[in-house]
N, C-alpha and C positions, 0 to 999 in steps of 0.2 A: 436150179440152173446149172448147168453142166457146161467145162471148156474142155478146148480141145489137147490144153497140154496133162503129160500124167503126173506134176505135181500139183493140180488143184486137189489133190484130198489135203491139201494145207487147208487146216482152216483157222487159221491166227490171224488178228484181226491187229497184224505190223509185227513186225519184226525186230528182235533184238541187234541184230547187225546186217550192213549189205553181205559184209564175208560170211557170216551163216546164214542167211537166203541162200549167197553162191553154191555154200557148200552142203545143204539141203537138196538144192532141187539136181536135178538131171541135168544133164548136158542137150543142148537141143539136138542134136544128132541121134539120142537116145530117147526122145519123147515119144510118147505114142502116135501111131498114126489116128486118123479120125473112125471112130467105133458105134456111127449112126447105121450101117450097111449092116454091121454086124448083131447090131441090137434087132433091129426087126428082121434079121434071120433067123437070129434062135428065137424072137418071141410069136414066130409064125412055125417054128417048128423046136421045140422043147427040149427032143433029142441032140442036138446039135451042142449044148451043153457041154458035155464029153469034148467035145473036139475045143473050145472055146479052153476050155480047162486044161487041156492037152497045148496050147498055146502057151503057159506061162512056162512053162519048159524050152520053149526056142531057144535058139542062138541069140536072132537077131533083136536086140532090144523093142523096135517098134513094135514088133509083134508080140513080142514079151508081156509091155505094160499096156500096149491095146487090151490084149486079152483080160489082163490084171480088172482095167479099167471097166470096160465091159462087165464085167461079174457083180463087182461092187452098183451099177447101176440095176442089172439085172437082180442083184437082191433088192432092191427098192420096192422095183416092180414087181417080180415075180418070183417072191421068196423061196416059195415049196417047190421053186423047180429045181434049185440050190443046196433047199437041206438034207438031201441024200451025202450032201459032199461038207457036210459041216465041219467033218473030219480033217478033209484037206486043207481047209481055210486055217482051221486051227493051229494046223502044222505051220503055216505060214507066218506065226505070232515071232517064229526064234526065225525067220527069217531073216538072213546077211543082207540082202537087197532093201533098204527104207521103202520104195515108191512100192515092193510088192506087199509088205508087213505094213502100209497105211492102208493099203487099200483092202486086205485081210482082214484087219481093225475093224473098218464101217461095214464090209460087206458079214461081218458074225452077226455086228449089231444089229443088223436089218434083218436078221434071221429069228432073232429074239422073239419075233409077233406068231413064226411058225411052229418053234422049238416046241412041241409035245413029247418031248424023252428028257428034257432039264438038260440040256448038252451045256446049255450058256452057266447053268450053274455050276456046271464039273470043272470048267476052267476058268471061271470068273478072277479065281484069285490072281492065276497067270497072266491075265488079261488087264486087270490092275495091275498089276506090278510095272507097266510099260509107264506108268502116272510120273512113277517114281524118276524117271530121267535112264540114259543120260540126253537121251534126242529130244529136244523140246519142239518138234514137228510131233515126232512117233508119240510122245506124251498130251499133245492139244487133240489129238483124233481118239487117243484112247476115251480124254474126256468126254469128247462129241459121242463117241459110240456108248460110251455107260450110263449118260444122258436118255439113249435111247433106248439101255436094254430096261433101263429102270421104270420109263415110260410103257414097253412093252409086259415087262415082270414089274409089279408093284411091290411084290413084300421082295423083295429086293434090294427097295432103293436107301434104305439105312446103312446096309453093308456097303452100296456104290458112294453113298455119298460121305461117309466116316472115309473112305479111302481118297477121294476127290480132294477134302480139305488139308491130305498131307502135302498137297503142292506147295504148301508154304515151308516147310524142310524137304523138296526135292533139292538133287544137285543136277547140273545141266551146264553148257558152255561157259555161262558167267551168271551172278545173280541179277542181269539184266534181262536175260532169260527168262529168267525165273519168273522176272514180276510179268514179264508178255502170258506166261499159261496162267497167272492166276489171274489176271484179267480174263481169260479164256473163260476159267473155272468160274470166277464170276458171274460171266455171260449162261452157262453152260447150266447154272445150277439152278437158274430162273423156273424151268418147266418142270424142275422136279420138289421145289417149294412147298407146293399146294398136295404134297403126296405125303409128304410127312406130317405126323401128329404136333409135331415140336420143330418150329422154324427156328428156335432162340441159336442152335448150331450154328444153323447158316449165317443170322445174323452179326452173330460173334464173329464168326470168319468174314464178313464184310467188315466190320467197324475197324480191325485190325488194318483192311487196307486203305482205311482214309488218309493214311500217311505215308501209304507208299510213292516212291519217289518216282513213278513210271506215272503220269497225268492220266493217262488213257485210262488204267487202271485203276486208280482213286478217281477217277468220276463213275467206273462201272460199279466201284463201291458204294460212292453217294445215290445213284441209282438205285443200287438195290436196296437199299436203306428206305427210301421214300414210302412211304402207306402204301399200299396196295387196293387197290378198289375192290369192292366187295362185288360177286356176281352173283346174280338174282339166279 
């Protein structure tokens, strides 16, 4: 499910402060415009791409994170029309802008499924490194996205996830912060569980947060904590 403003690549499930919400997201004068017109123009014509891309260059903000926005959706969809420009995205990791560097973030992720040259590996470490703080928006999407690349590249996801469970010594706005991404990371580590030979990691890192002082959090601990059903 897609909205129409361009800080939903939030995916924090609450927030440590209203003043960093405020000072996370956009100003509404800077949000994007709506990117339904634009999605079935390039998915009717592929080339178009280029110019979409040529968009996060503007001046004028709407168009800026339109375009932003748009891309990251279109890797959902239509990966391999994308990974000729895996490059660009890339570059977008050290970008100054938050709403273009989250949406950078998911749209490599979603490339993970096309990547046949191991691109995702060349920069993985880079791409971790966002885990570590100090933006705890930029650090909840890194999780989401490594979540995915892990799902996409399997023998992978040991290295994703040894680097996931350092969000209990990230540093970020306050350690109230802190405990909102490790509930993230909790949430986050669910799908990539059953990919490892040895859960006792993960488990470890939940029990740790049964005492965390964030509620949300310590119930996504006791959560993961619970048996798990076996699938036939």
């Amino acid at each position: 499910m897609q909205s129409s403003g361009a800080s939903d690549v939030s995916v924090i499930p609450g927030l440590c402060s209203r003043d960093h919400l405020r000072r996370a997201r956009p100003e509404a004068s800077q949000r994007s415009l709506p990117v339904a017109p634009l999605l079935d123009a390039v998915e009717h014509n592929i080339e178009l791409v280029e110019e979409v891309l040529a968009g996060i260059n503007a001046k004028r903000a709407a168009v800026k994170f339109g375009a932003s926005k748009a891309l990251r959706i279109l890797s959902e969809r239509v990966p391999e029309a994308l990974y000729p420009h895996f490059d660009s995205f890339a570059a977008m990791l050290s970008h100054d802008n938050q709403i273009l560097k989250w949406n950078a973030t998911l749209t490599l992720a979603n490339l993970a499924r096309v990547d046949s040259e191991g691109k995702i590996e060349a920069i993985l470490d880079h791409y971790l490194d966002l885990i570590a703080g100090p933006n705890m928006i930029t650090a909840a999407n890194a999780i989401r996205g490594a979540v995915i690349i892990g799902q996409a590249k399997p023998h992978l996801v040991r290295r994703i996830v040894l680097r996931i469970l350092r969000v209990e010594h990230a540093e970020y706005a306050t350690p109230e912060c802190r405990n909102v991404v490790i509930g993230h990371a909790l949430r986050a580590l669910e799908p990539l569980a059953d990919l490892l030979p040895d859960r006792r990691v993960l488990r470890l890192f939940a029990a740790r947060q049964l005492g965390n002082p964030r509620p949300a959090t310590s119930a996504k601990a006791r959560k993961f904590l619970k048996p798990r059903k076996k699938t036939v």
